[in-house]
C-alpha positions, 0 to 999 in steps of 0.5 A, a space after each residue: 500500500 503507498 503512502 500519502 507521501 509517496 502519493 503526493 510526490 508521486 503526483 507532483 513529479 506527474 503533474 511537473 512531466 506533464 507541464 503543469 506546474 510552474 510558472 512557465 507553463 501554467 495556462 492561469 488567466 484570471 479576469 477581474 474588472 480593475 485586478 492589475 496582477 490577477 489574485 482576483 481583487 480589484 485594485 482600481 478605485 473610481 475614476 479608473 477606466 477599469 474600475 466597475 463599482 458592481 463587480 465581484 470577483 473570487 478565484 477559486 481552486 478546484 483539486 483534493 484533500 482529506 477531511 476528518 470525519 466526527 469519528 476520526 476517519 480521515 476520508 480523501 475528497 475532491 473539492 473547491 478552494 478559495 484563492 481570492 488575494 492573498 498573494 495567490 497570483 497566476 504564477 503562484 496559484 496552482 503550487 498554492 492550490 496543492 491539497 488545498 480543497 475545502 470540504 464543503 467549498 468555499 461560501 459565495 455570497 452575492 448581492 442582486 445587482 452584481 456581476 460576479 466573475 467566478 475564475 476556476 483553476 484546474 489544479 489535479 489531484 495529486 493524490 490521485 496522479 492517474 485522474 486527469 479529471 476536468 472540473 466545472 462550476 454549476 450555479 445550481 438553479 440560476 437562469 444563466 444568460 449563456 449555457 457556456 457559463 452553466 458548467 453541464 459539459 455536454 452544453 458548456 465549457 470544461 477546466 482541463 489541469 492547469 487552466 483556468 475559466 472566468 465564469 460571469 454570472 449578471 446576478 438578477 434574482 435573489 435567493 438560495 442556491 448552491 454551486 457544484 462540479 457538473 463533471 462526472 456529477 455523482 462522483 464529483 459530487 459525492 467527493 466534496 465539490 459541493 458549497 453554499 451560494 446565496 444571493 441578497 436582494 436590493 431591497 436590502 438596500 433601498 428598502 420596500 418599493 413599489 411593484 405594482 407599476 412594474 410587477 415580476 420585473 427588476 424594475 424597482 421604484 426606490 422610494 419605500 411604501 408607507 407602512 410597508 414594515 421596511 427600511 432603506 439600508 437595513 443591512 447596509 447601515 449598522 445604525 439602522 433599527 430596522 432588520 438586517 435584511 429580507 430573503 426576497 424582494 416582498 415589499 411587505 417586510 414578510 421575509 426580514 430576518 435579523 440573523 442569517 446561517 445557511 446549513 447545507 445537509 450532505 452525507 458521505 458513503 466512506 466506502 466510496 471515498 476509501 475506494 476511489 482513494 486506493 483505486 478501486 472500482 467504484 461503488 456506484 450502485 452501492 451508495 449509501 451515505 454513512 456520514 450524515 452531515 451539516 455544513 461537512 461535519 457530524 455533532 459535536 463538530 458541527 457546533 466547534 467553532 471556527 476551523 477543525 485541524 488537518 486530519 491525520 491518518 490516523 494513530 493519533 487523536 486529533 482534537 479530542 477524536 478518538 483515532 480512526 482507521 491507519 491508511 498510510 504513515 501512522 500520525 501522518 499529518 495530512 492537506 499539508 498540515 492545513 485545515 480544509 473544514 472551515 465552517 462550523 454551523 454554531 447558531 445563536 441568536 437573542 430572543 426576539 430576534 428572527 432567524 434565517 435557515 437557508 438550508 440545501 440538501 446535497 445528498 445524492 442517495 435519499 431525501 433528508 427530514 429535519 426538525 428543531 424541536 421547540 420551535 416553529 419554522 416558518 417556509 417562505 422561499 423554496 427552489 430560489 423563489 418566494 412562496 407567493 402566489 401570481 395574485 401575490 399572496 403570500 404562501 408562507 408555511 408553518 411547519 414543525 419539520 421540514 423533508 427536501 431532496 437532494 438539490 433543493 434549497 429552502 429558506 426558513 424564518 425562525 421568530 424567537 419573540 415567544 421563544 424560551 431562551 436556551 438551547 434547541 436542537 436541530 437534527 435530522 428525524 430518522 435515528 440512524 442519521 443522527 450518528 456517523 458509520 461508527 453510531 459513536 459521534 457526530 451525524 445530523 445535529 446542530 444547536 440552536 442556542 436563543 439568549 
């Protein structure tokens, strides 16, 4: 059996051979309205020919790593990474982007009225130096202008290794999305290129408007509407008294929100993982998830904050976890000692304040039910839509659980006005989904914790 660092060596001697690596030969071009040396971040103020107040930028890296599981087995995964700034220039990226995937992808968070540039680098899977998979980005439920940009290869562009694509996208429409890897979708898919995207409206900004001249359109009259229930630049001035934002542009302070998490409910079949790790056939047929997750990771690490450490493989705890499976160098220290978990789902608000749950389910091989036991959870969008009916009624439903399948997103008010404070639990209502393939630790919860 290789070790890690066979394999990784392995792969960069292949990658070099193949002329991957290095400055001289990269194929990285990343565009950015006003960027002068292509790290993705707008260098130019007004005045510049270049500069484009509604642009945004982000470089993003599409390779592998590990990720360590609540029970402490490290799984091999493939991923999305973010290289915005920080030095990470074209010459520089792909050396960067080395076991640099995240688990899940990095969160995009747009505003309506934007023009994103998404630039994509293929940096391989050095682990896996025989893959010589391309990569796409699908802005999962977005009306793309162009099915260059939608990431399905049949109809757009694939990212060979060492070559970068700049995605733009016109953000017109509000809501929660997600974003992954159309190549190959289920394997990539199950393998970790998976993330949050979401999108905030315009009303944010210039509060209730009036629609009726203009119904369905981007066609916004910035003057707010008597007792609509909204303010002008709630969440663009930290003094307003208003809310922090809306979910949609609903003109009638319907959807405000004081505090915002978005919750992505995935699971990983570690059979798969192990074997696509060690070069395996693999088990489509036989996906089953058995590492229910929130945001990649099962409970208690779901409510850690901040970063989880690079996994080892895996004699050696880490963090507290008890040691998994050996798979190569006993303690090895694997993503080269960098984290690759970044998002915790720590959620806690102060009682009357009104929480946003934007909740994707990614799973690949069953529906997901969720519940939080104490509170009421009220729906108002599904599928990056408002639940309003063409008279414009609100369709808004209260529910106390919530079932979805793999690809839908769903917004979720929780009021706290009437809530006890303490802590609540949110968690999937099937037992088995409440613990990892161990039945020790992690699975399907998180916390809600009222003040």
């Amino acid at each position: 059996m290789k070790t890690y660092r066979k394999n990784i060596l392995a792969g960069a001697i292949a990658l070099t051979l193949l002329g991957f690596v290095g400055t001289a030969s990269a194929v990285v071009n990343v565009q950015c309205p006003g960027d002068l040396d292509g790290d993705a971040t707008v260098d130019v103020g007004p005045g510049h020919p270049d500069y484009n107040e509604n642009a945004k930028c982000m470089h993003l890296i599409a390779g592998d790593s590990f990720a360590i599981m609540s029970d402490g087995n490290p799984l091999y995964t493939f991923g999305f990474g973010d290289k915005t700034g920080n030095g990470n220039t074209p010459d520089t990226v792909i050396g960067n982007g080395i076991l640099a995937a995240e688990w899940p992808g990095p969160t995009i968070e747009l505003d309506q009225g934007q023009e994103f540039f998404l630039n994509l680098t293929n940096v391989g899977t050095v682990i896996r130096p025989d893959l010589f998979d391309p990569h796409t980005v699908h802005f999962h439920g977005f009306p793309n202008a162009s099915a260059a940009f939608d990431g399905v290869p049949e109809v757009s562009i694939s990212i060979n290794m060492g070559s970068t694509l700049t995605y733009y996208y016109n953000i017109v429409e509000p809501g929660t999305y997600i974003y992954h890897c159309h190549v190959e979708a289920t394997e990539h898919m199950e393998m970790g290129m998976l993330a949050n995207l979401y999108v905030h409206p315009i009303q944010d900004e210039i509060g209730c408007f009036d629609m009726v001249d203009n119904p369905g359109t981007a066609e916004y009259d910035p003057e707010p509407v008597p007792n609509g229930g909204c303010e002008p630049g709630t969440r663009k001035d930290p003094g307003s008294t208003g809310p922090t934002g809306y979910v949609y542009n609903d003109n009638d302070g319907s959807t405000a929100w004081d505090v915002e998490v978005a919750l992505q409910f995935s699971s990983f079949d570690g059979n798969f993982h192990d074997a696509s790790l060690f070069v395996q056939p693999l088990p489509f047929a036989d996906l089953e998830g058995n590492y229910p997750q929130i945001n990649g990771r099962g409970y208690p690490d779901t409510v850690s904050p901040g970063d989880l450490p690079a996994p080892t493989d895996n004699l050696t705890p880490v963090a507290g976890h008890p040691a998994g499976k050996v798979t190569g160098n006993p303690g090895e220290i694997l993503n080269n000692g960098d984290p690759t978990q970044t998002m915790d789902s720590v959620i806690e608000v102060n009682q009357g304040e009104r929480l946003l749950l934007r909740l994707s389910n990614v799973g690949l091989d069953r529906f997901w039910t969720i519940t939080a036991m104490g509170l009421k959870m009220k729906i108002v969008g599904t599928g990056a839509r408002q639940m309003r009916g063409s008279d414009g009624k609100n369709l808004y439903r209260e529910t106390a659980s919530l079932n979805f399948g793999g690809g839908e997103t769903t917004d979720v008010i929780i009021d706290t006005a009437d809530v006890a404070p303490g802590t609540y639990f949110l968690h999937a209502t099937e037992v088995h989904q409440m613990s990892n393939a161990t039945q020790l630790d992690g699975g399907m919860i998180t916390e809600i914790v009222v003040n």
